[in-house]
C-alpha positions, 0 to 999 in steps of 0.5 A: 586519499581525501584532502582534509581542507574541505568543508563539509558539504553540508555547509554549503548545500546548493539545491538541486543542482549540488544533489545531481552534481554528488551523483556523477561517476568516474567517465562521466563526460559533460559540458557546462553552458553558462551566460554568468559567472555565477551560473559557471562557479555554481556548478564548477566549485561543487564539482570540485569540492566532491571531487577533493572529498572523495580522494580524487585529484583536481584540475582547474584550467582557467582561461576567461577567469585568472586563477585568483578568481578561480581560487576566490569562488573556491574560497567563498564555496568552502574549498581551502584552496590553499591547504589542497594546493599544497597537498597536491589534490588541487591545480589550477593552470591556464590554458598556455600550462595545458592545451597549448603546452608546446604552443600549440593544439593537438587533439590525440596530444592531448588524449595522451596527455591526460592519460599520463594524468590519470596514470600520475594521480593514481601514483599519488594515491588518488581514486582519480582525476577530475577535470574542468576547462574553460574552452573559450581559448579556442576562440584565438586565431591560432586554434579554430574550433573545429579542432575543439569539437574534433577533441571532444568527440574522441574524448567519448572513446577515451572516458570509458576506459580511463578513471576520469569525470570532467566538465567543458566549459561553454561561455554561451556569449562568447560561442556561435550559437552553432558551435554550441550546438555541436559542443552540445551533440558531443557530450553524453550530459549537459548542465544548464541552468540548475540541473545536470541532464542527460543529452538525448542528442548525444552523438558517439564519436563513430558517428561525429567523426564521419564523412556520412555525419548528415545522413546518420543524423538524419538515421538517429533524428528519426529514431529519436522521434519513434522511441519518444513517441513509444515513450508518450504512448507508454507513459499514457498507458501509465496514466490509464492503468494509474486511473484505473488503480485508482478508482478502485480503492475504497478511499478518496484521493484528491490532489489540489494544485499549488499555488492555487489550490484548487482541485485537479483530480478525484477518484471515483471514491471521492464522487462516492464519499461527497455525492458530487460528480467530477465536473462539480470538483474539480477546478474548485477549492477544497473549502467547499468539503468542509461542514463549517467554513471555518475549519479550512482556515485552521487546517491550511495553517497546520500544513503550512506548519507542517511543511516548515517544520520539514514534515511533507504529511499530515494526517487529521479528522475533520468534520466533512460536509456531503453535497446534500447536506449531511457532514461526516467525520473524514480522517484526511492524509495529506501529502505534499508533492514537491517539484524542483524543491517546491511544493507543486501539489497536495494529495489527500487520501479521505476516509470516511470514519463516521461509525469509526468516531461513533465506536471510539465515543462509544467506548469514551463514553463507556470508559467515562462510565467506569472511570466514573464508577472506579471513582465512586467505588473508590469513595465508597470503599475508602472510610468506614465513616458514613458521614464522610462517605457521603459527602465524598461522594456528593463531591464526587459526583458533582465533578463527575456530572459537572451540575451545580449541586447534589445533595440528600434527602433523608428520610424521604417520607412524602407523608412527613410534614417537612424535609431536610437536606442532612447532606449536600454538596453545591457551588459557592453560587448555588447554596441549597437547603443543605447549607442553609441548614433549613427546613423545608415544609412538604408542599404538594409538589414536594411531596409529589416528587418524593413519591414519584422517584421512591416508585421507579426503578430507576433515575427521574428526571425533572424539567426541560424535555420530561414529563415530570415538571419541577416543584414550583416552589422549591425551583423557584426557591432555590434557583431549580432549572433542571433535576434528576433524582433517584431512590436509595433504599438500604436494606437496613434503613429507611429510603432516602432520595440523591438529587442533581441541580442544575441551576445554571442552564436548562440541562437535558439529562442524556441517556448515558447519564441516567445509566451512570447515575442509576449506577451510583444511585445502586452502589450506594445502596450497596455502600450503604448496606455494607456500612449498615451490616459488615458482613454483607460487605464480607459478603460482597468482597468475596464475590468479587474477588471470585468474579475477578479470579474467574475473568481471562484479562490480566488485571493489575492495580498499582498504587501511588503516592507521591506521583511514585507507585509503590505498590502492584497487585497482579490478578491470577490471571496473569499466570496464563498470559504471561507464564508468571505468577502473581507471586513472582511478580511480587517478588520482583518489581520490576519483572513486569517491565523485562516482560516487555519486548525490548522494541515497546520499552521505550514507549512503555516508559513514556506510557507509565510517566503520562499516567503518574502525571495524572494525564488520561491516556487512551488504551496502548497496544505492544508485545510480551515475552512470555516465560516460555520465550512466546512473543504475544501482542496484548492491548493494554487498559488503564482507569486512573483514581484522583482525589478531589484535588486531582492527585492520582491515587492509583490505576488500574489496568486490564491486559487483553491477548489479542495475538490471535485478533491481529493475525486475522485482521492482517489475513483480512487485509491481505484477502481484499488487496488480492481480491481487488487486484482480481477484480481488476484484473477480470474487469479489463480482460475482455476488452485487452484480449479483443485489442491484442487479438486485432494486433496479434492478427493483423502483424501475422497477416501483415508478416506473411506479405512482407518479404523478411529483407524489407526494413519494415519486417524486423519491427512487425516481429516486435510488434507481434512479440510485445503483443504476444508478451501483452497477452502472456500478461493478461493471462497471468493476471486472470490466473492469478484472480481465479478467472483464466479461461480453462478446460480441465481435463483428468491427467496423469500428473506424472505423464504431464511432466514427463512431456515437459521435461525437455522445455524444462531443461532447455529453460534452466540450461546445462549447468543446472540439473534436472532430477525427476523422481515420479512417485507410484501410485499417483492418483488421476488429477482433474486440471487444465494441461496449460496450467499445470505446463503453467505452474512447471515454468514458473517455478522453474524460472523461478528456481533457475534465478536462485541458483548462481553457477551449477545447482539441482532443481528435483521435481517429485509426485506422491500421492498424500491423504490428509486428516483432520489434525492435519488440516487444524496445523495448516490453514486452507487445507482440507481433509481429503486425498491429494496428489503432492507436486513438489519442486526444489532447488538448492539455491539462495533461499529467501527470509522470512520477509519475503516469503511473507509477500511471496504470492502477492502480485506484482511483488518480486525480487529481481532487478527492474525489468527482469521480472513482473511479479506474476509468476508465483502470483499465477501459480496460486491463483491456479492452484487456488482454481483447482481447489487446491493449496500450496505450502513454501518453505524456505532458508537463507542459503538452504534453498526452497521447495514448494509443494502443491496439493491437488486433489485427487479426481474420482471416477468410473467412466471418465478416462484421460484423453489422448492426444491425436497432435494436428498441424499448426498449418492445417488448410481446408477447403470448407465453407465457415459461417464467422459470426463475430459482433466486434468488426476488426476482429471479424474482419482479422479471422475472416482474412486468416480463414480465407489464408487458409483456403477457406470459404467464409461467410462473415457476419456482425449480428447472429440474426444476419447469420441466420439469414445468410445460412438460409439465402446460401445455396451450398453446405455450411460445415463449420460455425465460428461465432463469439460467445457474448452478442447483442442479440442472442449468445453463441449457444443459442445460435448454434442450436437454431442452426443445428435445425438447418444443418443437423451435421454442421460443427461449432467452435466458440471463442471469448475475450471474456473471462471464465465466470462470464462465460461458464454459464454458456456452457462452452466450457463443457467437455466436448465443446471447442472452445478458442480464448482470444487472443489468438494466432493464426496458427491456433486458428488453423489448428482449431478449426481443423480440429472442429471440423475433423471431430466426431461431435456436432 
């Protein structure tokens, strides 16, 4: 039952403190230590709040403080005290109504007593009782605080099993600061200050309880210092493989600490981006990237704004400065950090988006460009009238080139003894010969100028940065400080010239320009000759009309009058994309809208009313639903048409399908995620795998001589578990990146499996069948044993953790031939013969969703702690390794199968190995040459070899080697050597002593990873090869192998 008398806790939100208290549960036990009674109520008032909330019944036992004051915090902590008394949810009683009950203080009394609490508030309907005490009234003679402390200990056994969250109350000036500290050991979770923290110091009542309390304190004391010291060491591992994340994204990551903004961390992309090293950053403020001072100012107030609208990022293109010099356009994300609701630190993430921003003003400059024409057209296509047209189109191109006049000069005769100006279009401050309505005598110059456009091809300009200079008197005249100006030739009709002033500044015509105004200058002739001759216009409507049928976008034009459209003329091409046809869509207006998917309406809505107000808009990307239920993503294009008061007249439109454009670009993203966490992976494997073999190595050797009664024996077996799990991991990341160390083998996929049949069970357990279903005819397979064991577990663990309770899991083997149609439905196929390995299970299945994700490393969907996310990442990257493909599919609640294509191995000599198994603890007695350049590692195998029984010879450099094998008097049998040295590489040390000893065998080892060492040839059938890290057994085995083989 929830009392009613509550606000809401909205109204009274109390920071950090509020959140931690919400988050307790039923058995949680805490003590509270205050010095004030504003730090006493600021937590006890909340706790109760939540409590009457959430239906729980709530006692208040008062000592220190009446239980008017009581009532008074409640009050003012939005608590109707009044209303939950009545109700029953709420009392507030002194220490004499409850622990002093019967006069006097009995620890397991008052177990008992709560308990009949707890047991009447569920009587009453309540979920549970919550509690909170002042315990300073074991201060008083009758009670010592011995009793207390006995009290709480116990309570920790009571808690667990009883529907009760309470709060002891420790005043620290009322307290002996060693009755604090035992108060404190005797609760899991401590309140000081404003958070709710767990006690690490916790002691279980087993332990405060006992005579043996000092000696077991001293047992937990250490124990407490090694788990926080495993804790340090994992937390900087954390650090290390964060800084190495890091530095392999491609953009800049800056974090700048607050209050003082300066800079405490950059990626190695930053050095890139900035061309400054580290040392030269960090410590110094984030101004010294900006190409003008002046913008820091501005973008620091935008994040203030932005944090004090409650936004904590921001995302803005900046003008960026290089260390030499050279500024760029960078998009910075900025995020802030926060600690204890404050913000410490900004991380901003920097992209540099130079050829980005010279694209996007590319395609503004292009879309000026036939926003510019669709304008001209426009003018020229809306009157009949050749005067009008004209002048539309001055002041048309007056706005669109923002000049200070244009004008026409007709006819341009530069024989002629004058010129006039019939029609001209200026600013009021710039009146030319037009609207002086004079005649202009053809001077030289003028007549220079005539000639020189009536030959080009295309616009001249006149002036600043030209080779052409201005006609002295007509500049001067009329105020000319630059022009531009281009031939119109009808066919019917004689030249005449269209002209730009600019007589405000020296303008330089740009280059895109020139192509606009060459353009206008080219349609006029057209318009023109359109006016001049109506059929040529015929002529040239049907042409267009042909162009505009033939394109694949969908174009549209709509008409619009008073800010309302009234009018939608589709192209034929919009029956392709979308399904309909031109006339449906006349027949319903509003049939392009319900094409829309439902989730874009919204923001189609708003697109259409920002284009009816005349606001320019950039192009907009969303998806539609085809008649035939397809959903297609198309982008979106839209050229607007004012009149020269700026009131829209129409727009028009261009829908492009770019479906097939998206699909790629995520396949793309995808690649480079997966090949970054490749490349990370093969780039620390050597050095992980020459660590973990010191580790592995020397916790074996250091198992053998410790007696397994000793203490220190069981945490020498973890040490070399969690190496070994280290090493499982390291394998699986170079499996998943395509780089695992193998020896392929040619197999029979169905023996293979039948050899794992029996681990397999044992993995799965009995309430899950196992059905194998091995297919005839099964070509031979070219693979690693390993990894197919590999890929067999993973899917099998995988399997076993969708099934709940009972279930089957069946693994089958056909042989399959692909064509190409088959190929074209299933990318990453290739034409071919296969062998199909398929397993499935009937568990739980997956959605979509996660089948999206379901190769990516690291992704997984099992609790924290039971799975790291490589299993399936590691059966793809060894699947991808044997040039093979792998298809999933799965439903929610029909289960999942995965089916792995391997292609078939062909050969006519090549047979399938037999296995000839040798004791995991083979001794000899043989003289070994060990050559290994790293000197824990030499030192490690040569300890295991002499363990072993045999003699070695240990040596850092081959050249040692040699002269070591040359001074020694007896037989080297075996030569051990690592695979990448400083001086020579492993192979060319074998083959120099081959020349001493004709009969001596080798065996290589590597921490590297396959495509480092492939190139030695020690991966090569025939040759013995040992991945560090590894055991001693291995070792044994391997060496054993070596020298008992029948190869050099």
């Amino acid at each position: 039952m929830t009392h009613q008398a509550v606000t809401t806790t909205a109204d009274h939100e109390g920071g950090r403190l509020t959140d931690d208290i919400g988050r307790l549960q039923v058995h949680d036990h805490l003590c509270l230590i205050y010095k004030t009674r504003e730090e006493q109520f600021a937590a006890v008032v909340p706790f109760m709040r939540l409590g009457l909330e959430r239906g729980e019944k709530c006692l208040y036992i008062a000592d220190e403080n009446t239980s008017a004051v009581v009532r008074a915090a409640m009050e003012a902590g939005g608590i109707d005290t009044a209303a939950a008394l009545k109700s029953g949810a709420l009392s507030v009683l002194s220490t004499r109504d409850a622990y002093l009950k019967d006069g006097y203080f009995d620890p397991d009394m008052m177990i008992r007593l709560l308990g009949e609490a707890i047991a009447a508030a569920k009587a009453e309907g309540f979920t549970a009782l919550r509690a909170t005490g002042e315990m300073t009234w074991a201060l008083g003679n009758e009670i010592g605080v011995e009793r207390l402390l006995e009290y709480e200990s116990k309570l920790n056994s009571f808690f667990p099993e009883n529907n009760i969250v309470a709060i002891c109350q420790f005043n620290r000036h009322r307290f002996a600061p060693e009755v604090i500290r035992e108060a404190i050991l005797t609760h899991p979770m401590v309140i000081h200050g404003e958070k709710v923290c767990k006690n690490f110091y916790f002691v279980p009542p087993d332990e405060f309880c006992t005579t043996a309390k000092a000696a077991r304190g001293v047992d937990r004391l250490l124990r407490n210092i090694r788990e926080r010291e495993a804790a340090e060491e994992t937390l900087r591992e954390h650090e290390e493989h964060l800084t190495q994340l890091m530095n392999t994204l491609c953009d800049g990551v800056v974090m700048v600490r607050l209050p003082n903004r300066l800079i405490e961390y950059v990626n190695r992309a930053t050095t890139v981006i900035f061309g400054y090293s580290p040392e030269e950053m960090i410590g110094r403020p984030t101004q010294m990237f900006y190409a003008d001072g002046a913008g820091y100012a501005p973008y620091t107030q935008r994040l203030q704004d932005a944090l004090a609208q409650g936004r904590n990022q921001l995302t803005a293109e900046l003008e960026l400065r290089r260390k030499d010099g050279q500024t760029f356009w960078g998009e910075v994300r900025t995020t802030f950090l926060f600690r204890e609701g404050q913000p410490s630190a900004v991380i901003g993430v920097i992209r540099d988006i130079t050829e980005r921003k010279r694209a996007a003003e590319e395609r503004q400059a292009h879309l000026w460009f036939l926003q510019s024409m669709d304008r001209v057209n426009r003018v020229l296509q809306g009157t009949n009238d050749l005067e009008q047209m004209m002048n539309d189109v001055l002041d048309a191109i007056l706005a669109i080139f923002d000049c200070d006049r244009a004008w026409l000069v007709y006819p341009a005769d530069p024989d002629a003894a004058s010129f006039s100006v019939p029609m001209e279009c200026t600013r009021p401050e710039f009146p030319g010969g037009g609207s002086l309505k004079v005649e202009v005598p053809m001077d030289p110059d003028s007549a220079a100028v005539i000639r020189t456009v009536r030959a080009s091809s295309g616009p001249v300009r006149f002036g600043p940065e030209s080779v052409h200079p201005l006609p002295t008197e007509i500049a001067k005249r009329f105020s000319i400080q630059s022009q531009i100006a281009i031939v119109i030739n009808p066919k019917v009709d004689k030249p005449s010239i269209l002209g730009l002033h600019q007589c405000s500044y020296p303008r330089v015509w740009t280059p895109g320009e020139e192509r606009l105004f060459q353009e206008i200058g080219r349609r006029l002739t057209d318009g023109l000759t359109s006016l001049l001759a109506h059929r040529e216009l015929r002529k040239s409507e049907n042409r267009y009309r042909r162009i505009t049928e033939g394109l694949t976008d969908y174009q549209y034009s709509v008409r619009v009058e008073s800010g309302r459209p009234v009018e939608t003329i589709h192209s034929p091409a919009c029956a392709t994309m979308t399904g309909y046809t031109a006339e449906e869509f006349a027949a319903d207006p509003y049939l392009w809208f319900r094409i829309v998917a439902p989730e874009d309406r919204e923001l189609i809505q708003e697109r259409v009313q920002h284009i009816l107000a005349g606001e320019d808009i950039p192009p907009i990307e969303h998806r539609i639903l085809r008649k035939d239920g397809a959903v297609r993503w198309v982008c979106d294009t839209t050229i607007m048409l004012k009149n020269g008061s700026g009131q829209l007249l129409s727009y028009d439109g261009v829908i492009e399908d770019i479906t097939e454009k998206l699909v790629l670009e995520a396949q793309l993203r995808q690649a480079q995620k997966m090949e970054s966490v490749g490349r990370l992976a093969g780039g620390v494997a050597h050095d992980f795998n020459n660590m973990l073999g010191v580790i592995i190595g020397y916790t074996e050797l250091a198992l053998e001589q410790v007696d397994p009664a000793q203490p220190l024996f069981p945490p020498l077996q973890e040490i070399h578990k969690a190496a070994v799990r280290s090493a499982d991991l390291t394998r699986q990341l170079l499996a998943f990146a395509r780089k695992q160390t193998v020896i392929p083998q040619v197999l029979d996929l169905n023996e293979i499996v039948e050899g794992m049949l029996k681990m397999l069970r044992r993995l799965i357990g009995e309430d899950i069948h196992l059905a194998w279903l091995p297919g005839t005819g099964v070509w031979p397979v070219k693979v690693d044993p390993s990894q197919i064991d590999q890929i067999l577990a993973n899917l099998c663990v995988n399997a076993r953790d969708a099934i709940t309770g009972t279930g089957k899991i069946t693994i089958e083997t056909h042989p399959v031939i692909f064509n190409e149609a088959f190929c074209a439905d299933h990318p990453g196929a290739v034409p071919g013969e296969y062998v199909l390995l398929t397993m499935s299970d009937d568990g739980c299945g997956m959605n979509q969703e996660t089948l999206g994700k379901l190769f990516e490393p690291f992704f997984t969907t099992k609790e924290m702690g039971k799975g790291t996310g490589l299993g399936l990442a590691t059966v793809y990257g060894i699947v991808k390794q044997n040039l093979g493909f792998i298809t999933v599919s799965s439903e929610r609640g029909h289960g999942t199968t995965f089916r792995i294509y391997l292609p078939r191995h062909v050969t006519k000599t090549e047979t399938m190995p037999e296995k000839s198994p040798v004791s995991s603890n083979a001794r000899g007695h043989e003289t070994i040459l060990l050559v290994e350049d790293e000197p824990a590692i030499l030192d490690m195998v040569r300890l295991m070899l002499e363990k072993l029984g045999y003699r070695v010879l240990a040596t850092l450099t081959p050249s040692e080697a040699i002269r070591m094998v040359k001074k020694h008097a007896g037989e080297v049998h075996l030569l051990i050597t690592d695979v990448i040295m400083p001086e020579m590489n492993g192979r060319d040390l074998a083959n120099k002593l081959i020349a001493l000893y004709p009969e001596i065998r080798y065996l290589f080892m590597s921490g590297y990873t396959s495509d480092v060492i492939a190139h030695h040839s020690v991966l090569n059938e025939g040759v013995h090869f040992m991945q560090k890290p590894f055991s001693m057994q291995a070792l044994a085995a391997k060496v054993r192998v070596a020298l008992d083989s029948n190869s050099v």
